[in-house]
C-alpha positions as CSV (number, residue, x, y, z in Angstrom):
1,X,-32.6,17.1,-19.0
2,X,-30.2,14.0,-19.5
3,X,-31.1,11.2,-17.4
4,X,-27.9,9.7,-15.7
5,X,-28.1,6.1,-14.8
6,X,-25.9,4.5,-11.3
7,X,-24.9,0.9,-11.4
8,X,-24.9,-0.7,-8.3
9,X,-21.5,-2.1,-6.8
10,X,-21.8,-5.2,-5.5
11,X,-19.3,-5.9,-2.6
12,X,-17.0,-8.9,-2.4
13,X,-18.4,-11.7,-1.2
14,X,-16.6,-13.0,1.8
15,X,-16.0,-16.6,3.0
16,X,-17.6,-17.9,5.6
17,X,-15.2,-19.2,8.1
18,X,-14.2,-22.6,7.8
19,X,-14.6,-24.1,11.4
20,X,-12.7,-27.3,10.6
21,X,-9.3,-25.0,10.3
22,X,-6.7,-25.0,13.3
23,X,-5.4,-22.1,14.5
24,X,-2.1,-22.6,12.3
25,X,-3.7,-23.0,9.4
26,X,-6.0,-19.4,9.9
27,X,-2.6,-18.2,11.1
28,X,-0.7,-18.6,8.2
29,X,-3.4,-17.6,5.8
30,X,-3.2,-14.4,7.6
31,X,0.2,-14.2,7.2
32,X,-0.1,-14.4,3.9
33,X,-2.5,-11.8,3.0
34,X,-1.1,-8.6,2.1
35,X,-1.8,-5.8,3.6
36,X,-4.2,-2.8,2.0
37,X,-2.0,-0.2,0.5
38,X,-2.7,2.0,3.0
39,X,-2.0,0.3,5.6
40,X,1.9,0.6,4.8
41,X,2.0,3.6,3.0
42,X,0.9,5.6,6.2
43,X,3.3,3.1,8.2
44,X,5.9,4.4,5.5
45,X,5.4,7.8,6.3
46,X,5.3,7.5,9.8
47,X,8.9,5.9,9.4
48,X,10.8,7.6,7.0
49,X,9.0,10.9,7.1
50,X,7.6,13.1,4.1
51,X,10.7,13.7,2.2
52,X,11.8,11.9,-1.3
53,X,14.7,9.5,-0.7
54,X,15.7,10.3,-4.3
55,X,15.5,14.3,-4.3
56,X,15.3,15.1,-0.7
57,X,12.0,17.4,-1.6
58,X,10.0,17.8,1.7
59,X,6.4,17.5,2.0
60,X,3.4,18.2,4.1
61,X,0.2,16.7,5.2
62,X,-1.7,19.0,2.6
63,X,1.2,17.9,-0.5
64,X,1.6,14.0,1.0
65,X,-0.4,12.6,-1.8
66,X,3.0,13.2,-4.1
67,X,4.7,10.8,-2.0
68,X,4.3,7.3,-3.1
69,X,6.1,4.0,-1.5
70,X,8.2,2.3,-3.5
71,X,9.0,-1.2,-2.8
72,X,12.7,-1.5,-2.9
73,X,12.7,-5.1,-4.0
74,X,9.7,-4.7,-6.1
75,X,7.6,-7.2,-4.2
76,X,4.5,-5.3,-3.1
77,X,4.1,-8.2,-0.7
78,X,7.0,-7.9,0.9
79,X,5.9,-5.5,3.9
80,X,8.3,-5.5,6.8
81,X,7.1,-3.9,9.8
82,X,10.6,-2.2,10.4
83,X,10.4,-0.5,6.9
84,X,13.4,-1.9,5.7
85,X,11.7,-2.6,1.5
86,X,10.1,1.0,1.1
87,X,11.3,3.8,0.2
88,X,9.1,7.7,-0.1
89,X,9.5,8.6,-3.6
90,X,8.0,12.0,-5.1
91,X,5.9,11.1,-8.1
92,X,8.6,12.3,-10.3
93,X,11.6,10.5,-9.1
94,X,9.1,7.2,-9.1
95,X,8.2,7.3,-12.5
96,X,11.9,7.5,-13.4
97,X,12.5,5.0,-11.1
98,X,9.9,2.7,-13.3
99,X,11.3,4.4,-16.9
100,X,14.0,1.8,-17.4
């Protein structure tokens, strides 16, 4: 019997809050963080809907996970809340969308 051996994953440490920040300064910090991927890639679904931009292919909930968001300006910080810098690629129009 083969004896399979787990490492332990330590989570990030987080930083205590600083209480000598104003509210500005924990303000634009937040601003600044980006948001987790999924965060706008189900925003980007909502929006434009499951269907390529490129092809037109539709999707479904069950077939979603070939959609991927592609950043128009290829700034994956740059997360408008209207939208307006993604696009819902198919995996195959993305990768050529990367190939040159």
């Amino acid at each position: 019997m083969r004896k399979t051996s787990y490492r332990i994953h330590r989570s990030r440490q987080t930083k205590k809050a600083d209480s000598n920040k104003s509210v500005e300064e924990i303000v634009r910090e937040l601003q600044h963080t980006p948001p987790k991927k999924s965060d706008y890639r189900e925003r980007s679904l909502n929006i434009h809907g499951f269907i390529c931009a490129r092809c037109g292919k539709e999707f479904d909930h069950k077939t979603s996970h070939l959609l991927t968001v592609h950043h128009k300006d290829g700034n994956h910080l740059n997360n408008p809340p209207d939208g307006s810098n993604w696009e819902n690629l198919c995996v195959y129009c993305h990768d050529e969308e990367h190939s040159w």
